[in-house]
C-alpha positions as CSV (number, residue, x, y, z in Angstrom):
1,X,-15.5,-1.4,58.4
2,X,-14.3,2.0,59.2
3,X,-10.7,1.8,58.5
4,X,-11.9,-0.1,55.2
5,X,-13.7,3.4,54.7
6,X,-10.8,5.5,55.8
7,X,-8.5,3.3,53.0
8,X,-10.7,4.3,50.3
9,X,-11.0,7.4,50.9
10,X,-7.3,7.9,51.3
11,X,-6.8,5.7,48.1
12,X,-9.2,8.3,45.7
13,X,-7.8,11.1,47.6
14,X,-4.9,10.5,46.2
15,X,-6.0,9.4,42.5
16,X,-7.7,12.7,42.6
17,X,-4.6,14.8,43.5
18,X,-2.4,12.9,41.5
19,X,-5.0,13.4,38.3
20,X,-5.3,17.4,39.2
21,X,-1.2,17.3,39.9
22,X,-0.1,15.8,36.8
23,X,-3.2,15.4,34.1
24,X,-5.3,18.7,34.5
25,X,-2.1,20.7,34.3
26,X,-0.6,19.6,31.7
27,X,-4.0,19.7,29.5
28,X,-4.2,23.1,30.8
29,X,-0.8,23.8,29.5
30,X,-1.5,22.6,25.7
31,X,-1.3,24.7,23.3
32,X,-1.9,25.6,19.5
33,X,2.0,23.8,18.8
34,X,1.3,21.2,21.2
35,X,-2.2,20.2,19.3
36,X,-0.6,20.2,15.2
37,X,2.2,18.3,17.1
38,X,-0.3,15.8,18.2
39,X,-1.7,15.4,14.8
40,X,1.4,15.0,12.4
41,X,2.7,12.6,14.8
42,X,-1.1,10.5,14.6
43,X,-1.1,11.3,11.1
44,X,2.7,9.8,11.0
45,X,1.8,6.7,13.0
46,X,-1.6,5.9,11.1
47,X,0.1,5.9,7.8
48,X,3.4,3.6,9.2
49,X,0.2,1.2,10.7
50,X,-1.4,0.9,7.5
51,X,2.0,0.3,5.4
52,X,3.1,-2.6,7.5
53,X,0.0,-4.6,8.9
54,X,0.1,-6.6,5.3
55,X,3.6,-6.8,5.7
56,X,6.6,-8.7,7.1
57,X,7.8,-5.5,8.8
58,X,4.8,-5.8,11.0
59,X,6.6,-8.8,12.7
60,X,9.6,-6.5,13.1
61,X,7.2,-3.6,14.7
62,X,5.7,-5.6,16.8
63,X,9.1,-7.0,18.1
64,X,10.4,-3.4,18.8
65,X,7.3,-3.2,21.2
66,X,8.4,-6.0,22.9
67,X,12.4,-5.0,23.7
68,X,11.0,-1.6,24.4
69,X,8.4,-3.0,26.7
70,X,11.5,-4.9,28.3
71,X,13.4,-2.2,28.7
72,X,10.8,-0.2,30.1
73,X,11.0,-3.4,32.6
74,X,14.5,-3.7,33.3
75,X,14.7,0.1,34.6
76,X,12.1,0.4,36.5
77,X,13.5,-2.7,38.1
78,X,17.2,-2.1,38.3
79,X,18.0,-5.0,36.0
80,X,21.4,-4.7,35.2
81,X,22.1,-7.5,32.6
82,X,19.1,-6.9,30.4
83,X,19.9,-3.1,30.2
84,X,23.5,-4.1,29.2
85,X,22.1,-6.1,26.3
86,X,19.7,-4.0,25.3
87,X,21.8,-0.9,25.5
88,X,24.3,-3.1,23.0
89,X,21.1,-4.2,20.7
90,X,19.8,-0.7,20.2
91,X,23.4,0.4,19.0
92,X,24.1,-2.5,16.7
93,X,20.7,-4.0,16.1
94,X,19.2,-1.0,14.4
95,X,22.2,-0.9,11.7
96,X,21.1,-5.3,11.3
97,X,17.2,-3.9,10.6
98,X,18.1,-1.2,8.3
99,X,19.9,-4.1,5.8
100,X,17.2,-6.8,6.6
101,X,14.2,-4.7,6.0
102,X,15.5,-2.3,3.3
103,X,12.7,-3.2,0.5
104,X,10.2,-2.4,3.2
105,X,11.7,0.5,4.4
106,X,12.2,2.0,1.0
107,X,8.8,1.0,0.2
108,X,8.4,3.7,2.9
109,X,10.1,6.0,1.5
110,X,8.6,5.8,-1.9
111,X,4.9,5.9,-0.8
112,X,6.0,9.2,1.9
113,X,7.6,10.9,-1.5
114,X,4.3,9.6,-3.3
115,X,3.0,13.0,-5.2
116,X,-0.5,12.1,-4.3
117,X,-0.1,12.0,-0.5
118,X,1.8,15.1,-0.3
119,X,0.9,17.3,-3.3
120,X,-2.9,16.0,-4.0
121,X,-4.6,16.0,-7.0
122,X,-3.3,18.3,-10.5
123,X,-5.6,21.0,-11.2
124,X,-7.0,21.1,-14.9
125,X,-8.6,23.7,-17.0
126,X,-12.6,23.1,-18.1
127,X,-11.3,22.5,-21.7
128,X,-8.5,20.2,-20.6
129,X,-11.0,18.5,-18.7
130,X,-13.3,17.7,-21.1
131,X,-10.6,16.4,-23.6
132,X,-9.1,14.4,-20.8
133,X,-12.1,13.1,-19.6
134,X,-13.2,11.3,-23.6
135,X,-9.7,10.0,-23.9
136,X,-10.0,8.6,-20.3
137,X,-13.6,6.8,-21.1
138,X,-12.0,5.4,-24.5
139,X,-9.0,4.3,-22.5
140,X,-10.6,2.5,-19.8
141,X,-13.1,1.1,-22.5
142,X,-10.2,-0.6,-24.7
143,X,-8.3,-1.6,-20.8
144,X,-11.7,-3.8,-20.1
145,X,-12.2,-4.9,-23.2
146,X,-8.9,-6.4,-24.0
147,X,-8.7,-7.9,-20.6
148,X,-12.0,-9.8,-20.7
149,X,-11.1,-10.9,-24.3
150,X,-8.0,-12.5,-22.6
151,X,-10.0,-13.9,-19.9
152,X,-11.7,-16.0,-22.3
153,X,-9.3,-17.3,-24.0
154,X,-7.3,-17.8,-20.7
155,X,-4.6,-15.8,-22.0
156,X,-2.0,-14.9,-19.2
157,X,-1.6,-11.0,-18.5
158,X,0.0,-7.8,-16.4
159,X,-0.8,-4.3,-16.9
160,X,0.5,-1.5,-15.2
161,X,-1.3,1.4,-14.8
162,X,1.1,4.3,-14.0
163,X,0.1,7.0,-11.8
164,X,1.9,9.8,-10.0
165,X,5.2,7.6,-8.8
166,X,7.4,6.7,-12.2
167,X,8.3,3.7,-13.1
168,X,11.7,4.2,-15.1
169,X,13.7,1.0,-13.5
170,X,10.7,-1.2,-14.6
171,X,10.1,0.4,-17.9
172,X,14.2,0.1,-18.8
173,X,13.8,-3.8,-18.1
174,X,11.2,-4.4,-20.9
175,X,10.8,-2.1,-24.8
176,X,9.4,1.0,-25.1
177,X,7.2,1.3,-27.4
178,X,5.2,4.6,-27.0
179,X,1.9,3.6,-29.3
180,X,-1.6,4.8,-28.8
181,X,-3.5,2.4,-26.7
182,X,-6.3,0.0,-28.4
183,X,-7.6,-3.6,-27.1
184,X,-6.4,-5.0,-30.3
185,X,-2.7,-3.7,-29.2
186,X,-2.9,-5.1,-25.8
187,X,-4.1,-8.4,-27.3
188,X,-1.3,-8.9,-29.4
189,X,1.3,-7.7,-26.9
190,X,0.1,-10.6,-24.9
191,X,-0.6,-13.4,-27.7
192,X,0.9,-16.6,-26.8
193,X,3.3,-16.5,-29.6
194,X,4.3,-12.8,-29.5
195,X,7.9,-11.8,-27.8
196,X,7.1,-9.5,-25.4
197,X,4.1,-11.9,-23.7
198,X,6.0,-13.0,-20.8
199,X,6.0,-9.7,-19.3
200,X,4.0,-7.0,-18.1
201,X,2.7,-3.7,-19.8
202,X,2.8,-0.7,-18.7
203,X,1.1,2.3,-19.6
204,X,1.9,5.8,-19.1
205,X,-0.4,9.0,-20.0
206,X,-2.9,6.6,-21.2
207,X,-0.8,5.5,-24.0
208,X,1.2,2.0,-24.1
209,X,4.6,3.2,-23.2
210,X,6.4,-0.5,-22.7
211,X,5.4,-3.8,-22.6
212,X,7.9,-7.1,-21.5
213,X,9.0,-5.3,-18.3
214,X,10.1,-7.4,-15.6
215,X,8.5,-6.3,-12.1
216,X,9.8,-7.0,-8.5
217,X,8.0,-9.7,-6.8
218,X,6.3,-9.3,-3.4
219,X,8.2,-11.0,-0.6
220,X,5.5,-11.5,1.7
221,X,4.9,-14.8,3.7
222,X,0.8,-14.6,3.6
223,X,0.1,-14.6,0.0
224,X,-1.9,-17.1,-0.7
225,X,-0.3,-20.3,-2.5
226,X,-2.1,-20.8,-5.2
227,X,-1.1,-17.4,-7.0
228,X,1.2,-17.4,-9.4
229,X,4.4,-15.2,-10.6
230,X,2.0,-12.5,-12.6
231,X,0.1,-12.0,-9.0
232,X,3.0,-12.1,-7.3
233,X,4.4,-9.7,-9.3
234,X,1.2,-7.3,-9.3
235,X,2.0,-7.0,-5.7
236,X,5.1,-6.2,-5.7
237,X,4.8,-3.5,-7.9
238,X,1.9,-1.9,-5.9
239,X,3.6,-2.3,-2.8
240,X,6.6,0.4,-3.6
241,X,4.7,2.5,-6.0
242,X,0.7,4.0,-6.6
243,X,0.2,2.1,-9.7
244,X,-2.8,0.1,-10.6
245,X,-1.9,-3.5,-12.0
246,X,-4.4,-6.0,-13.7
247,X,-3.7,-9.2,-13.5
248,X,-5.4,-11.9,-16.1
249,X,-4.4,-15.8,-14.9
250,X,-3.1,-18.3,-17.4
251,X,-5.0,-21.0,-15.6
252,X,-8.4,-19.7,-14.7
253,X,-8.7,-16.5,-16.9
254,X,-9.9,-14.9,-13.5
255,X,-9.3,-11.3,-13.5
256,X,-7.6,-9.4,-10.3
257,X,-6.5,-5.8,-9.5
258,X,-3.7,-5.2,-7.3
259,X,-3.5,-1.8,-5.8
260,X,-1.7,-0.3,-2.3
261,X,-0.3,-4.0,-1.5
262,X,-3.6,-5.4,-1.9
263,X,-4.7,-7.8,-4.2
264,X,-8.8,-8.4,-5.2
265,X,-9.7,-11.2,-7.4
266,X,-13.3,-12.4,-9.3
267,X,-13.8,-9.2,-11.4
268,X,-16.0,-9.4,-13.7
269,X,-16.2,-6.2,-17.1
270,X,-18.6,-3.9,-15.3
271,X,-16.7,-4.1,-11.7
272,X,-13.7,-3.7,-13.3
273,X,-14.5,-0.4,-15.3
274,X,-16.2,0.9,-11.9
275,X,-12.9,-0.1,-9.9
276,X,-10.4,2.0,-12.8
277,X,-12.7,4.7,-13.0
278,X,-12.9,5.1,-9.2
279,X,-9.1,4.7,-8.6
280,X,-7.8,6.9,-12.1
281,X,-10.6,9.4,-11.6
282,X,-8.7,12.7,-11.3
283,X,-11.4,13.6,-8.4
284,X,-10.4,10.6,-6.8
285,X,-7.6,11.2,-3.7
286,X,-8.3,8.5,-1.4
287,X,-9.8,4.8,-3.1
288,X,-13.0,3.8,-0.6
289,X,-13.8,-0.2,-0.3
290,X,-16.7,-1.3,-3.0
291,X,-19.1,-4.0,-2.8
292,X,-16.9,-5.4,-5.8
293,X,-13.7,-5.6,-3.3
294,X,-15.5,-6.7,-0.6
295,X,-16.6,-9.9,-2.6
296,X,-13.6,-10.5,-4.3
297,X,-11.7,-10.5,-1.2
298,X,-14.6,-13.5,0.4
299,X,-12.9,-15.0,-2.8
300,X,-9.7,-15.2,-1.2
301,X,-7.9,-12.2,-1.9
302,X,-5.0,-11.1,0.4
C-alpha cells in the first residue's frame, strides 16, 4: 500500500512540474502579439469550418487530419516507409488537391475577397437613407408579389439578388436589360412562352439588370434528390458569391431562398418579405436563423 502511495505521489509530482515547466511559463510569456495572433488564426479557422462543413471539401479536410495524424505517428515511431510516402504525398499530392478542389477553393477566395466580410456595411447619409429605404420597401414589395403570383400558377423561377460580390460572368451569359423593377416585369420575364424564361434573373441596384442568365450548378453530393436544376442552380450561385437567390418550382410552386450555400424551402409571402428584409437590410452584417428557416429546413432543406 505504501509504495502504491509513493507511485502516486511521484506520478503528480511530476504532472505538476511538467505543468509549471512547460504550461505556466509559456502563459506567462504571452503577450499583446501572441493574443491578436491567437484570434486571426481562430477567426481564420472558424470561417474555413463554416465554408466546408456543407461541402465536399470537408471530406478532403477531414482526410488531411488523418495523413497528418499518421505522420505525427510514423515520427514519433521511427517509421521509415510511411514517412517516405508521406514526405512524397505532401510534395505532389497538394499540386493533385489544388486541381481537384479548385471550385471549392476559389469559392474560398471569393467569399475571403467578399466586401461585406472585410469592409462591412456602406455608410449612407439621413437623406439617402430615407430615399433608399422607400425604393427598398417598393422593391421587396413587387419581389414577393411576383413570386407568389408564380407560385400559383406553378410557374418555374430564379432570381438573383445581387449584393456586394458582382456577378459580371453570369450576367454576360444571359441579356441585359437594365429596366425599373415591377411584379408585372418579373412575371413576364418568366411566362412560359417568353424567351428569356429558362433562365434566371438577376437584379442589380434594385433594378432588373438581366434576365436568361445561365448560373453554375452546385456540385455537392448531399443535395437532396428531389431538387431540380433551378435549385441546383440557386446553390451554386450562393456558394461562390453573397447573393440572395429565390427559387419558385415548376412542379410544386413551392417557394425557397438560397443564401451562403444553404437552401430553405416552404416560404410562404409574409416569411419571405421578413427573410429579404432581414438579409438586404443595409443594418444587416451577419443573417441570424428565424423561426421561418428553422421550419423550412424540418421541410427538408439542405
Amino acid at each position: 500500500m505504501g509504495v502504491i502511495k509513493i507511485a502516486l505521489a511521484n506520478f503528480f509530482s511530476a504532472i505538476g512540474a511538467f505543468f509549471k515547466d512547460n504550461v505556466i511559463d509559456v502563459i506567462r510569456g504571452i503577450g499583446i502579439v501572441d493574443v491578436i495572433d491567437i484570434l486571426i488564426l481562430t477567426f481564420v479557422l472558424f470561417y474555413a469550418y463554416r465554408f466546408i462543413r456543407n461541402r465536399r471539401a470537408s471530406k478532403l479536410a477531414f482526410g488531411l487530419l488523418l495523413v497528418i495524424a499518421l505522420t505525427f505517428v510514423s515520427s514519433l515511431f521511427g517509421m521509415k516507409a510511411i514517412g517516405f510516402i508521406l514526405q512524397n504525398f505532401y510534395q505532389v499530392g497538394i499540386i493533385a488537391i489544388i486541381i481537384v478542389f479548385q471550385p471549392e477553393l476559389r469559392a474560398a477566395l471569393e467569399k475571403v475577397g467578399n466586401n461585406s466580410i472585410i469592409t462591412g456595411v456602406k455608410n449612407i447619409t439621413s437623406g439617402e437613407q430615407r430615399q433608399n429605404q422607400a425604393q427598398f420597401s417598393t422593391t421587396i414589395n413587387n419581389i414577393c408579389t411576383a413570386t407568389f403570383d408564380m407560385a400559383k400558377t406553378k410557374t418555374g423561377a430564379i432570381i438573383v439578388i445581387e449584393r456586394t460580390t458582382r456577378l459580371g460572368e453570369y450576367i454576360e451569359s444571359g441579356t441585359v436589360i437594365n429596366a425599373q423593377l415591377s411584379a408585372d416585369i418579373i412575371k413576364n420575364i418568366f411566362f412560359k412562352n417568353a424567351p428569356l424564361h429558362d433562365g434566371a434573373m438577376i437584379i442589380r441596384n434594385m433594378r432588373v439588370h438581366a434576365a436568361g442568365c445561365f448560373l453554375r450548378i452546385s456540385e455537392r453530393g448531399d443535395i437532396d434528390s428531389e431538387l431540380g436544376t433551378r435549385h441546383r442552380a440557386a446553390l451554386g450561385v450562393s456558394e461562390v458569391s453573397d447573393a440572395i437567390v429565390i427559387v419558385v418550382s415548376e412542379e410544386s410552386g413551392r417557394v425557397s431562398v438560397a443564401y451562403d450555400g444553404n437552401l430553405t424551402r416552404g416560404y410562404d409571402k409574409a416569411g419571405l418579405k421578413k427573410e429579404l428584409v432581414r438579409l438586404l437590410s443595409p443594418n444587416v452584417v451577419t443573417p441570424l436563423k428565424t423561426k421561418t428557416q428553422k421550419e423550412g429546413k424540418k421541410n427538408g432543406s439542405k
